[in-house]
Structure formats: C-alpha cells, structure tokens
N, C-alpha and C positions, 0 to 999 in steps of 0.2 A: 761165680768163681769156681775153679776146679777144685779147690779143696772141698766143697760143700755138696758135689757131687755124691759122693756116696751116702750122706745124711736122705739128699734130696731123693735117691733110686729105695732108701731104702723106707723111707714118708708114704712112699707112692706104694710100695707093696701093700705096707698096713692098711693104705686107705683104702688099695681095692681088692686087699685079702687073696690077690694072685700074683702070682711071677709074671706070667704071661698075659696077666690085662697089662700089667705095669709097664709089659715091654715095650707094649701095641702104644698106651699112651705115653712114651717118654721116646717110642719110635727109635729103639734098642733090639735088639736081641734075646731072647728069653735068656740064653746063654751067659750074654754081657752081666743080664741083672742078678741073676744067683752068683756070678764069680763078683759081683762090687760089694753084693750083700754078705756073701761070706767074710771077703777081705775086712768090710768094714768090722765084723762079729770075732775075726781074729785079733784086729788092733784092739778092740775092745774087750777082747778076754774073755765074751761073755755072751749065750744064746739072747737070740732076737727075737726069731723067729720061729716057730712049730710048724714043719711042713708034715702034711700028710697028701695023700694021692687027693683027697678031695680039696682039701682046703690048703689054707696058711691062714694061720694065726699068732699073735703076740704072745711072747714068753712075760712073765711079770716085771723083768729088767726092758724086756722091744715095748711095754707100752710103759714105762716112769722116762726112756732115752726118749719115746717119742713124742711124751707130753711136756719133755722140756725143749725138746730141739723145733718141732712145730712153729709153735712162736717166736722164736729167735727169728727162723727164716722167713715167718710170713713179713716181722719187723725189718730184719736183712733186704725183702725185696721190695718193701715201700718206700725201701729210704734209697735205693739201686732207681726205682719208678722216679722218683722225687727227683734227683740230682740227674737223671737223662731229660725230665722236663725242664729243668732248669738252665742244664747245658746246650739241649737242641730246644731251644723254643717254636722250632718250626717243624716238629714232628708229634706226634697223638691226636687226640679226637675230644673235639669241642662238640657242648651239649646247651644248643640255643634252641632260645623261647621266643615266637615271633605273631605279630597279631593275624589273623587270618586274612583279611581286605590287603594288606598293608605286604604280607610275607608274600601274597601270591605274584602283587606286582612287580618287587622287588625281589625276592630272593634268589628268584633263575639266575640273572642275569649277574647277579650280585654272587650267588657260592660260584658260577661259570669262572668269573672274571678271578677269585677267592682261591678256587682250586689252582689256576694257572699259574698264581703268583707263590702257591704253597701247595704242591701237589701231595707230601706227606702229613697234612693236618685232613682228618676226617672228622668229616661236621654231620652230627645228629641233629634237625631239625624238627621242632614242634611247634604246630601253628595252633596257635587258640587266644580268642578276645577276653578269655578269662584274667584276670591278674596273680600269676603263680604265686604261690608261698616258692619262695626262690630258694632258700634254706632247707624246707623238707623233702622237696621233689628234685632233689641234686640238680639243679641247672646250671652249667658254668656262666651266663649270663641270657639276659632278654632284652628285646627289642621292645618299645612300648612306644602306643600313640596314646597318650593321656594329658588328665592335668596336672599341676603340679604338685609332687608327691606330697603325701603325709607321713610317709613311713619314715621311721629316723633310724630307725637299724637295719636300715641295706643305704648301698651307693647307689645316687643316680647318676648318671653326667646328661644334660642337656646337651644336645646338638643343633636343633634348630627348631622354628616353631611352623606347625601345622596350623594354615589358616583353617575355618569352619565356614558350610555357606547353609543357610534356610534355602530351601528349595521345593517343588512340587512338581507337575505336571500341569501344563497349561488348561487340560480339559481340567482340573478338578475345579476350574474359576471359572468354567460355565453352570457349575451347578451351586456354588459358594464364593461372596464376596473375596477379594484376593484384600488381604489386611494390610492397613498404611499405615498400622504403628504395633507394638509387642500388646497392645492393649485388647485390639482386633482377633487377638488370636483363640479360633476354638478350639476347645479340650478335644471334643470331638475327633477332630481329620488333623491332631496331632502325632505322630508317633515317635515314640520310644526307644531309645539304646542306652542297654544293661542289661547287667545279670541279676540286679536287685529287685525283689516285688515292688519296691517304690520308683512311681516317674520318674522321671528325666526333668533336670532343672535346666534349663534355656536362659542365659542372661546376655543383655542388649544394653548397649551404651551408647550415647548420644551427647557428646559433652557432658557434660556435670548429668547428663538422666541418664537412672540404671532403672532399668526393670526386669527381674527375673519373672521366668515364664514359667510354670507346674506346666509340660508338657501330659497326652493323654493316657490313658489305659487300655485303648479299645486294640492297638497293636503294638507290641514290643518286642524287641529281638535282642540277640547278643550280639550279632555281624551287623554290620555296615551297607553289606553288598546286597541283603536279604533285605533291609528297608529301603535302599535308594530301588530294588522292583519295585518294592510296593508305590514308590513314588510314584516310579515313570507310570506305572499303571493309573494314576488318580485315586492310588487308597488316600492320599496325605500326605502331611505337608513332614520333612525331616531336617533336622540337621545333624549332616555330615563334614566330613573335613573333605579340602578343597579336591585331593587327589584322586576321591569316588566319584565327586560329583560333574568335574571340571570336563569332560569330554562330552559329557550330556546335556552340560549348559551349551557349550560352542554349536553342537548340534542341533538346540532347540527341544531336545525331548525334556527338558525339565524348564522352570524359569524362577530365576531369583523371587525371592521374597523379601521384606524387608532390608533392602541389599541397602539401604539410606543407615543402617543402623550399626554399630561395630560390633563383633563378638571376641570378647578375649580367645585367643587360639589354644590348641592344645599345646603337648610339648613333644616332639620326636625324639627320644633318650633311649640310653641303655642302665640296666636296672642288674645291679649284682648282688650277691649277698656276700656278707661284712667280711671282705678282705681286706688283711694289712695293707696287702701289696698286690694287685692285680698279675695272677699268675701269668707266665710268661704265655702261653697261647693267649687268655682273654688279651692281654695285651696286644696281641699282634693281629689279634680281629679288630680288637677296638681303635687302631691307627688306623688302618685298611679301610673298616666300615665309614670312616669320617673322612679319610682321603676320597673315597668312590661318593659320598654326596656330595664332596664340592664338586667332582666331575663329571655329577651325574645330569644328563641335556635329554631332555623330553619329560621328564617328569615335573609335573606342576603340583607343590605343594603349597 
C-alpha cells in the first residue's frame, strides 16, 4: 500500500544503516529516499535518524518507531502473501518431496505437462527414498511409494496401488537352486531396501498361507534402482515394485521368482502435513497429479 511506503523506505535505511544502500535496494533514488525519510520525520515531529558523512544511525525515537512498525509490516505482508494465495491459486511456488526411482521416471514429463497447464506456479523439487518429517523440513506436500501409513498426524490420500515383483537374474540359478516356495528362500543372495539397520521383511500369501520372509544383510540400499543392478548382475534375488523391474522382466535380463505367490502392494499416495484445508496450490497439484495418472499410457505400475 502507498500509505506504508514511507514506514517501509524508512525500515530499510535502519536496516542497512545507508541512504544509498537503501536506494540501490528498494531501486529508488538516493534523492527519493532522504526526501520520503524526511517527510516521514516531519509528519512525525520527531528525529529518526543521525546522519553523519560516514554512517546513519537511529535516533532513540528511529529505533522505539522502528521496533514497533517492523512487525506490524512483517504481519501486514503475510496476510497481503496469504490472501494473493488464496485469491490466485495458480500463482507461487510449491515445495515437493518425491522418491528417487519413482521421481526420475515420472517427474519430467509430469512438471513438463505441470508447467504448461500453470506456467506461474514454480515447483522446488526434492528427490529422496527417505520418508521426510513433512512438518520440520517445510514441505508443501510428498509423493510416496510405500506401505500403509502409521502416522496419524499428517494426511495421506491414496491414489492407487503399486504392484511388487521378486525377481533376480537368470545366471544367479546356475550357481543357486531358483526357490518354489518363500520357505526356499536364502538369507544369503537376498537383498534389502531401507534406511533402517534391520532387514527387510517380505510377506507372501497364498490363499489362507502367509509367510513372512527376514530378507538378508549381506546387501542393502536405500534406492530401488541401486538393487535391481545388483539383480540384473546376479548379486541376488530383490523385491521391487513392478515399475523398476517390469522392462527387465519383458526383456529377460531378470526372471520372476516366486511369481505363484501374492504380495500385498505398496501404496502410491501423497503425504501432507496436518492441514485444515489443503492450501490452494497443494490443491491444484493434487487434482493435476491424479488427473495425469489416469492419463498416464506406458507406464506399468
């Protein structure tokens, strides 16, 4: 607002203790900013400011106006930020969390198609298998391939489910039995995804039979894309969700395992933290993001 003008040129001296940094930053006039600063010191009756050839500093009255007007305006422009998000939903910049394997295949094509539809929404992206504290590390929302949450103080919404397949490399069953039941399976030339020092649990169902599997310790990683090399190589046998592994089945570089057995899927969701009401950009990702998977054709989840 222009009434708040001269408060705001004359914040900016104190803070950078010159006329002419203030000018350069507020892209004024040195000129401009001594005749606003004055006006304002007349309507007020009362020194601000202490100029001398070196410096500018506060009078005792320029820092009690400045330590009350500060806040007002840092308040004034949150709630000015607040109500332009609210009125243009399709303007500022979203800060998503996306898993690495998952983000790379997906996000090109996906912010490409994002931008075109919203070319004033700017999207920070972060890729990591980690599962953020969503609340600490300001994320406006995350992309998650997992299982079903346990957190009860964030929102998830489900989208759809990610199948998982057991899989290896053909050679590693010239030097090791290939396993016909979860029973078969060695610790050994099993490998691991997480971030936790403890295995990976594997469960397999079969009508009314479940048997959970302690996968092994001899390799573990936090990516996806890091243990299906190690597959195709013959380190061992993994399971992944169908969208890493499905172009390597069709091609033969890897081959099912236990493919007779079922494994409950992941979940493909978006993970927020505990808002009322999903601020108007997460909202306008979060339609988009669900509209572009129903329409999304080549990818096999």
């Amino acid at each position: 607002m222009q009434e708040l003008k001269p408060v705001r040129v004359f914040l900016e001296v104190a803070t950078l203790k010159s006329f002419a940094a203030a000018a350069k930053s507020l892209r004024m006039t040195p000129a401009s900013v001594t005749r606003i600063v004055a006006k304002l010191e007349e309507d007020l009756g009362e020194q601000l400011l202490l100029r001398t050839t070196r410096q500018v500093s506060l009078t005792s009255t320029g820092a009690f106006v400045a330590a009350r007007y500060k806040p007002l305006i840092q308040a004034f422009d949150k709630v000015e930020q607040d109500l332009e998000r609210e009125i243009q939903p399709y303007r500022g910049r979203l800060s998503i969390n996306a898993p690495m394997s998952f983000g790379l295949r997906i996000m090109p094509m996906l912010v490409e198609s994002f931008r075109l539809a919203y070319p004033n929404i700017d999207l920070n992206i972060h890729l990591t298998d980690r599962l953020v504290d969503i609340v600490s590390e300001t994320c406006d929302l995350s992309i998650r391939v997992s299982g079903p949450p346990q957190d009860k103080s964030t929102i998830w919404r489900k989208l759809c489910e990610v199948p998982l397949q057991v899989v290896a490399a053909p050679s590693l069953f010239e030097r090791h039995p290939k396993p016909k039941s979860p029973d078969d399976l060695d610790h050994k030339i099993c490998l691991s995804y997480g971030e936790e020092a403890a295995p990976e649990v594997w469960r397999f169902e079969k009508g009314a039979l479940k048997r959970p599997f302690t996968s092994g310790q001899s390799i573990r990683s936090n990516n996806g894309d890091l243990l299906y090399q190690f597959a195709q190589s013959g380190a061992g046998i993994v399971m992944l969700p169908n969208f890493l592994v499905a172009d390597g089945l069709a091609a033969g570089k890897v081959v099912p395992v236990l493919e007779d057995w079922a494994i409950p899927p992941l979940w493909l969701s978006l993970f927020y933290p505990p808002y009322e009401t999903l601020p108007p950009l997460v909202a306008t990702f979060t339609d988009f993001f669900e509209a572009y998977l129903q329409d999304l054709d080549g990818f096999d989840f």
